[in-house]
C-alpha positions as CSV (number, residue, x, y, z in Angstrom):
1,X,120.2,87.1,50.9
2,X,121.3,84.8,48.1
3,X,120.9,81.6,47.8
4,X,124.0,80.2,49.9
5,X,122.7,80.6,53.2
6,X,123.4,77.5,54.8
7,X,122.3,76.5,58.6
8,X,122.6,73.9,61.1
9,X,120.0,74.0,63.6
10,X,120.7,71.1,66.5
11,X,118.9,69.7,69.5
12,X,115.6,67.8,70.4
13,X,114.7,65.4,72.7
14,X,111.3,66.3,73.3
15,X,108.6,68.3,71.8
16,X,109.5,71.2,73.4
17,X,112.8,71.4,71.7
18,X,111.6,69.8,68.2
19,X,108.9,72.2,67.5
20,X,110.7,75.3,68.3
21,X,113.2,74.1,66.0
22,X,110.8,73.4,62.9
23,X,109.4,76.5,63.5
24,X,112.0,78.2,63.3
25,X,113.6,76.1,60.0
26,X,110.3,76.8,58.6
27,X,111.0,80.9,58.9
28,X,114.1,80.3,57.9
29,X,113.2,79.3,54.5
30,X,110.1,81.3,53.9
31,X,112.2,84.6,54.3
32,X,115.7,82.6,52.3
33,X,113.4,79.8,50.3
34,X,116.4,78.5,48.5
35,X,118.3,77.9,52.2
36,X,119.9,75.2,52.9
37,X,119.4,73.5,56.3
38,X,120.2,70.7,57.9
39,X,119.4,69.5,61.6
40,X,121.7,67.4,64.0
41,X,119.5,65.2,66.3
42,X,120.7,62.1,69.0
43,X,119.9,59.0,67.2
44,X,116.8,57.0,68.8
45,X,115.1,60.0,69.8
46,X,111.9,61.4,68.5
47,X,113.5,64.3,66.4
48,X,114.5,61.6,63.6
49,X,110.9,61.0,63.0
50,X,109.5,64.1,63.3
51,X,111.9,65.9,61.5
52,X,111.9,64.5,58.2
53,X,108.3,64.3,58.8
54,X,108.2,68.5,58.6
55,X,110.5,68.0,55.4
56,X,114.1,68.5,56.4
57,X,117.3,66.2,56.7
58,X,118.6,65.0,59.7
59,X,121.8,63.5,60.8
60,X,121.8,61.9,64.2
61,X,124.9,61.2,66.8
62,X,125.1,58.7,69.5
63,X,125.0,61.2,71.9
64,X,123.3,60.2,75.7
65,X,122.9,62.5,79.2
66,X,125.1,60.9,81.8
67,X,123.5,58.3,84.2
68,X,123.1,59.5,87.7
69,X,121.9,56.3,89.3
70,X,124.8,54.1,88.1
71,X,127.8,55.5,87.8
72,X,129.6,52.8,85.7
73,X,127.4,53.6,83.0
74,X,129.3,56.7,82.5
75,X,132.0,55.1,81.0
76,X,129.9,53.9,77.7
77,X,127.8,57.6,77.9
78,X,132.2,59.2,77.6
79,X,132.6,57.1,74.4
80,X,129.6,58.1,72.8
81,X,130.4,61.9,73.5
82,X,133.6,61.3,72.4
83,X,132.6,59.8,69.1
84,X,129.5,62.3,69.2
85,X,131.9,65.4,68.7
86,X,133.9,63.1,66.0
87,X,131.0,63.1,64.2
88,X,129.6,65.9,64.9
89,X,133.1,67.5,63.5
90,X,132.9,65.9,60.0
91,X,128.9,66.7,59.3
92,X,130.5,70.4,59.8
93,X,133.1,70.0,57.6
94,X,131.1,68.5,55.0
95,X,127.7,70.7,55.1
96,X,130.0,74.1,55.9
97,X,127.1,76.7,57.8
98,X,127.2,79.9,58.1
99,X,125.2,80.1,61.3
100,X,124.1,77.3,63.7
101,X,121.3,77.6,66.0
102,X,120.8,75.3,69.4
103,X,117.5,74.7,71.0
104,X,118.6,72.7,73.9
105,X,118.7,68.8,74.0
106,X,121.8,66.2,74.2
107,X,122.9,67.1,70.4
108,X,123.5,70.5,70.6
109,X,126.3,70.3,72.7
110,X,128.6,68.6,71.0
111,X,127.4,70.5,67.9
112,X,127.5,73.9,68.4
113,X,131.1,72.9,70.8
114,X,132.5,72.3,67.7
115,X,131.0,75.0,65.2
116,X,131.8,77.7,68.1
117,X,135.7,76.4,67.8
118,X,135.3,76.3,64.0
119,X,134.6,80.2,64.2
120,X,131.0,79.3,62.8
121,X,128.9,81.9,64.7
122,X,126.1,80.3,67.4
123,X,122.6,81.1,68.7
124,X,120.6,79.3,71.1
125,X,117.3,79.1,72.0
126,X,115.9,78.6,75.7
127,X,112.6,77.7,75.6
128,X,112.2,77.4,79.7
129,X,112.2,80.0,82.6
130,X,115.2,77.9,84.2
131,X,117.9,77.5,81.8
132,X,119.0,73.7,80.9
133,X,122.3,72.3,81.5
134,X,122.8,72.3,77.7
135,X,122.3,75.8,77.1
136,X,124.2,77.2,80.0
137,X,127.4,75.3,79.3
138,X,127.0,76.6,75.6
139,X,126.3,80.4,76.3
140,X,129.6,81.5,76.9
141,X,130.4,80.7,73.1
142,X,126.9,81.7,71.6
143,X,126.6,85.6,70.3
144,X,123.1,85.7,70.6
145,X,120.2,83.8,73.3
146,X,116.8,83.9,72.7
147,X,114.2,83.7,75.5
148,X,110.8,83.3,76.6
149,X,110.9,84.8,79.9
150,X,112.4,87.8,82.3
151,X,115.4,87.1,84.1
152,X,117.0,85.1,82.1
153,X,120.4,87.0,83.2
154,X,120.6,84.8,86.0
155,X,121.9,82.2,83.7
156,X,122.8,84.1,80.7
157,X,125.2,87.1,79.9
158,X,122.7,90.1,79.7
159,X,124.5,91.4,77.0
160,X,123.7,88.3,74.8
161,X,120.0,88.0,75.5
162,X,117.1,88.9,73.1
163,X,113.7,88.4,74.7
164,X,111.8,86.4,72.0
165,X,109.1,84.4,72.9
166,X,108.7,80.3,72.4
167,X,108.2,79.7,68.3
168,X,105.1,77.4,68.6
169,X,103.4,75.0,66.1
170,X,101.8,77.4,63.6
171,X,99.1,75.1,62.8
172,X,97.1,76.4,66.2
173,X,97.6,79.4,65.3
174,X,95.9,79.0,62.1
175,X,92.4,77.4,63.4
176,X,89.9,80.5,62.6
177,X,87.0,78.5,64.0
178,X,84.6,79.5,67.1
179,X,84.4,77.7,69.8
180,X,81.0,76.6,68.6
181,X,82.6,74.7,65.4
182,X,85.4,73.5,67.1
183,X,83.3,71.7,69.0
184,X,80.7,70.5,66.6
185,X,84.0,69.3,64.9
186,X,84.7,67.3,67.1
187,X,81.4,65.7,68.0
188,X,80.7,67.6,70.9
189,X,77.1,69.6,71.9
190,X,78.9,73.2,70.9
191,X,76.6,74.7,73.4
192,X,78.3,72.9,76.4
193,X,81.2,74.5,78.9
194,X,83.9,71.9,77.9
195,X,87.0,71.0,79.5
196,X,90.0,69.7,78.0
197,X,92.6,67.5,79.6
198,X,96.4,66.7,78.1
199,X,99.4,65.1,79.4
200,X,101.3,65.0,76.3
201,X,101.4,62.3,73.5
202,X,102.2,59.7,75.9
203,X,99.9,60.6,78.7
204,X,100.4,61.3,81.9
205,X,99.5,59.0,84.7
206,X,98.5,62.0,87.4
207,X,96.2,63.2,84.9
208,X,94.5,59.7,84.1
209,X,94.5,59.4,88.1
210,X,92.7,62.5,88.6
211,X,90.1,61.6,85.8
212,X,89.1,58.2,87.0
213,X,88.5,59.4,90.9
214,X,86.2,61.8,90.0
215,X,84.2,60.2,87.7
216,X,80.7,61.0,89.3
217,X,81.5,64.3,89.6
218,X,82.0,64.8,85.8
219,X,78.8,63.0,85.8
220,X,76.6,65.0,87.8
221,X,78.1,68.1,86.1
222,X,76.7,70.2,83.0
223,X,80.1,70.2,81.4
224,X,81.8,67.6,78.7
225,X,85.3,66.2,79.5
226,X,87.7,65.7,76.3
227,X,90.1,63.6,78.0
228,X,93.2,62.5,76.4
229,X,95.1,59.6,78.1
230,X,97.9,59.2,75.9
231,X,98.5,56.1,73.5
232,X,100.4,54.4,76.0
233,X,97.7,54.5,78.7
234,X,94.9,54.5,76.6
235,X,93.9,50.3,76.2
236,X,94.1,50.4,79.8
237,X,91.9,53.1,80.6
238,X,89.4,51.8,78.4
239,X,89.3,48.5,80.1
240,X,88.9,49.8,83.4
241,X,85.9,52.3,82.2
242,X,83.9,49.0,81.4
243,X,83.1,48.5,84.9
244,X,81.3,51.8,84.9
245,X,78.2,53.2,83.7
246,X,78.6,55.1,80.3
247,X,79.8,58.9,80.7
248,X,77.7,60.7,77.6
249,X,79.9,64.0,78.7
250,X,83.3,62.4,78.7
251,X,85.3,61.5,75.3
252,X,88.0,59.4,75.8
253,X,90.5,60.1,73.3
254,X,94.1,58.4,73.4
255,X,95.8,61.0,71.0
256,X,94.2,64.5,69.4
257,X,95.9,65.0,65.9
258,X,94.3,68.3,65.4
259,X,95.1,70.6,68.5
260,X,94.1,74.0,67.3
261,X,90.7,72.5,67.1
262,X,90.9,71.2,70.2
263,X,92.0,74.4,72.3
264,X,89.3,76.5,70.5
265,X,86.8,73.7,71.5
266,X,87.8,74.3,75.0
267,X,86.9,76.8,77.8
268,X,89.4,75.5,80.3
269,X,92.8,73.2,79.5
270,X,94.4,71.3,82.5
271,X,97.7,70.4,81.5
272,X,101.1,69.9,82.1
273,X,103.3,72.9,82.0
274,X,106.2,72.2,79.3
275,X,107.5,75.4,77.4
276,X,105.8,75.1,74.3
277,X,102.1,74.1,75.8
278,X,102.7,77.4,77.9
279,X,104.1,79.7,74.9
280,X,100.5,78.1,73.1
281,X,98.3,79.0,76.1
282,X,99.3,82.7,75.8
283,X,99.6,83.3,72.3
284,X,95.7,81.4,71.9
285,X,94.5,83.3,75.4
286,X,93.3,79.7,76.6
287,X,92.5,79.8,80.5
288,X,94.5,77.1,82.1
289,X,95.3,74.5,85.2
290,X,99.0,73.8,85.0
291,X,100.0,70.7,86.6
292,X,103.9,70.8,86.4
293,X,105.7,67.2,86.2
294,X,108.3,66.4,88.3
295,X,110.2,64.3,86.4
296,X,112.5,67.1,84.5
297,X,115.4,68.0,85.2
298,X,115.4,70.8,87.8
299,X,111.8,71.2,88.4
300,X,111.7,73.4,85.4
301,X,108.2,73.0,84.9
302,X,107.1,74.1,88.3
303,X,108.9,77.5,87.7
304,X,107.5,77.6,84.4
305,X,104.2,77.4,85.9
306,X,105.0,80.2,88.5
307,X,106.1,82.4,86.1
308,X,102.3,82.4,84.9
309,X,100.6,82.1,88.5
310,X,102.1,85.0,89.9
311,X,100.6,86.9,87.1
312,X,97.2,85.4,87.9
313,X,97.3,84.0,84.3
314,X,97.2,80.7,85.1
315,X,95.7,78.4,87.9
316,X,98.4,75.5,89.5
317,X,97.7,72.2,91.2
318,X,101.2,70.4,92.4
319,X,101.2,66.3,91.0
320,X,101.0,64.8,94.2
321,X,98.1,66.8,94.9
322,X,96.3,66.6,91.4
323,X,94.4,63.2,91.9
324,X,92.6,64.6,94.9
325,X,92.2,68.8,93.5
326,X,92.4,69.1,90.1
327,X,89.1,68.2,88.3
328,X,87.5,69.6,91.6
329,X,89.2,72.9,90.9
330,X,88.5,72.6,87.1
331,X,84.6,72.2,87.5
332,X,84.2,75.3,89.7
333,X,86.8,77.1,87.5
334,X,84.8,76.5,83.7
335,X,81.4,77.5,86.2
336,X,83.2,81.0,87.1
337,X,82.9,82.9,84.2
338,X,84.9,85.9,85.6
339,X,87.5,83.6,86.4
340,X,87.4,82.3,82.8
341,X,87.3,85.9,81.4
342,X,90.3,87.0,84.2
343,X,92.7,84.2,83.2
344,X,91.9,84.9,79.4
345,X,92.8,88.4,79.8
346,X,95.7,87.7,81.8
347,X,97.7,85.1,79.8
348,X,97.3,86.8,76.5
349,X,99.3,89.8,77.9
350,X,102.2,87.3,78.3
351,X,102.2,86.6,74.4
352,X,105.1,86.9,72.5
353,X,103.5,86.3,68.8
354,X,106.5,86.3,65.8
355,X,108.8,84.4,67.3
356,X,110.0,82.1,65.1
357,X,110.0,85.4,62.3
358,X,112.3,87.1,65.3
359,X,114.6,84.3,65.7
360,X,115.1,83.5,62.1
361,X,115.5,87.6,61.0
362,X,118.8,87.0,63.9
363,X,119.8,83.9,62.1
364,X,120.1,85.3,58.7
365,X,121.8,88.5,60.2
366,X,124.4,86.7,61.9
367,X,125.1,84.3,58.8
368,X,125.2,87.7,56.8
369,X,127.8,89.3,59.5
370,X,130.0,86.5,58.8
C-alpha cells in the first residue's frame, strides 16, 4: 500500500468503543506506517482525551442521544444533529478517506451517514452480542460488519458479517509475568488465592455495596481482596472503612493503571460485563463473575454475560442481587480449584486473538478496492 491511505475511524463514548478503535488505528498504521488517520468523536466525551493521548487527531461534533425523559429536550438534541452532519460533511471534504470505519457511539452516525452518501466505502464494528442503535441504523450502508459473537444476523445482513472478535488493549496482552510476580508487583503475598474486583474507572456502586457487607467474611478468609472502587467513590469508601478494624487481605485501590498486571495477579475477577472486559477475559483465560449493569441501553450487558454463561465460561450474579451473593459466591469460587481450572478452560475457547490485525487487513482492502 503506498503511502495515501487515508482513514476515518468514528465513534466513542465509552471505553468499550474507544479502545476497540485505537486498537485498531494502531494496526492500521503498523501494517501502512505512513497512513493517515483521523478520528471523529462527540465533543465532551471521553474519546477527546483519550485519543490524542494514544497519539492520533481528533475532531469532535456536537452530537448528543435523544432525551427519553423530557421530550422538549429533543428540540436542542435535532439542532445539534443537524449541525453534527454539517460538520461532519466538511471534515470529509477536507481530510478525503478512502475507507471509514464505525465502532458504535453518537459520532458515527452522522459520520459514516455522510461518507456512505459520499460513495466513501464503510465498516463498522459491533463490539456487543446485541447490536446498538447506532450500528443497526448504519448497516444497511456499511459493506463489511465485524463481530464478536454468533448470531449476529439477527441484526445484521449475513452477507455483510465477518466474525472478528473484540480488538482489546494490547498492553494485557503483553504482561509475560506469573501470577506469582504479578502479585509481588503489586505488594501482595504472591502465595495467596487473590481476588480481584472492577467496576470500571468510575466504579460501580453494586460492587462497592457488595464489598462493604461482607467485610468479615473477607476477613475470616485465606484469600486477599484487590478492590477497586473507582475515583469517584473512592474518598468515600475510605472514610467509611475508618470505623472498622484494619483488613491486612484487602487493598483498597481507587484506580489500577496497570491492568495486565492486575488480571495475572488474579485467580478470580468479578466484574461488570462491558464488551471489551469480556473480549479480555477470553483472550487472558481469566475465570470470572460477571455482574451485568443495568444502566445500558437494552440490557446489553446481561446478554453479553449469557453468551458466556451458557458456555459455562463464566459465572453471573444479577445487580440487585450482587450486595447479598456475590463475594459469597466469589470466596467458595477461588476455594474450588476445578471450578477455577473449568472456567479457565472454558472462556479461552471463546477467544478471538488478531482482531484488531483482522479488522485493519479489511480496512486496507476496502480502501484498496476503491
Amino acid at each position: 500500500m503506498n503511502n495515501e491511505l487515508r482513514v476515518i475511524i468514528s465513534g466513542g463514548g465509552t471505553g468499550g468503543h474507544i479502545f476497540p478503535a485505537i486498537s485498531i488505528a494502531n494496526a492500521i498504521r503498523e501494517k501502512c506506517p505512513d497512513a493517515k488517520i483521523l478520528f471523529v468523536g462527540a465533543e465532551g466525551r471521553m474519546e477527546m482525551q483519550r485519543v490524542p493521548a494514544a497519539g492520533y487527531e481528533i475532531k469532535g461534533l456536537p452530537i448528543q442521544g435523544f432525551d427519553r425523559k423530557n421530550l422538549l429536550k429533543n428540540v436542542k438534541v435535532l439542532y445539534k444533529i443537524w449541525k453534527s452532519q454539517r460538520m461532519a460533511k466538511q471534515i470529509i471534504r477536507q481530510f478525503r478517506p478512502m475507507v471509514a470505519v464505525g465502532v458504535g457511539g453518537y459520532a458515527s452516525g452522522p459520520t459514516l451517514n455522510k461518507c456512505a452518501a459520499m460513495g466513501i466505502p464503510c465498516l463498522i464494528q459491533e463490539q456487543n452480542s446485541y447490536a446498538g442503535v447506532t450500528n443497526k441504523l448504519l448497516a444497511k450502508k456499511a459493506q463489511k460488519i465485524c463481530v464478536a459473537y454468533e448470531g449476529m444476523e439477527r441484526f445484521f445482513p449475513k452477507e455483510k458479517i465477518i466474525m472478528t472478535g473484540n480488538p482489546v488493549r494490547q498492553a494485557l496482552l503483553d504482561t509475560k509475568m506469573s501470577p506469582e510476580e504479578a502479585r509481588k508487583q503489586m505488594g501482595l503475598d504472591p502465595d495467596k488465592k487473590t481476588i480481584l474486583i472492577v467496576g470500571g474507572s468510575l466504579g460501580a456502586r453494586t460492587m462497592n455495596e457488595s464489598v462493604l457487607q461482607h467485610l468479615d467474611e473477607i476477613r475470616q478468609s485465606d484469600v486477599q481482596v484487590v478492590w477497586q472502587t473507582g475515583k469517584y467513590y473512592h474518598a468515600s469508601i475510605l472514610d467509611e472503612m475508618k470505623q472498622y478494624e484494619p483488613i491486612p487481605s484487602l487493598r483498597i485501590m481507587d484506580f489500577i493503571a496497570d491492568m495486565g498486571v492486575a488480571y495475572r495477579a488474579a485467580n478470580l475477577v468479578i466484574s461488570r460485563a462491558g464488551a471489551s472486559s469480556i473480549s479480555e477475559f477470553c483472550l487472558l483465560g481469566t475465570p470470572v463473575i460477571l455482574v451485568p449493569s443495568p444502566n445500558v441501553a437494552e440490557d446489553h450487558q446481561t446478554k453479553n454475560a449469557m453468551a458466556l454463561v451458557n458456555r459455562q465460561a463464566a459465572l453471573y450474579v444479577r445487580d440487585a442481587d450482587a450486595p447479598q451473593e456475590v463475594i459469597k459466591l466469589a470466596l467458595q469460587t477461588v476455594a474450588d480449584e476445578d471450578k477455577l481450572n473449568s472456567l479457565h478452560e472454558n472462556i479461552l475457547k471463546l477467544a478471538l486473538p488478531n482482531s484488531a490485525s483482522i479488522i485493519a487487513d479489511e480496512v486496507i482492502r476496502m480502501a484498496k478496492s476503491k
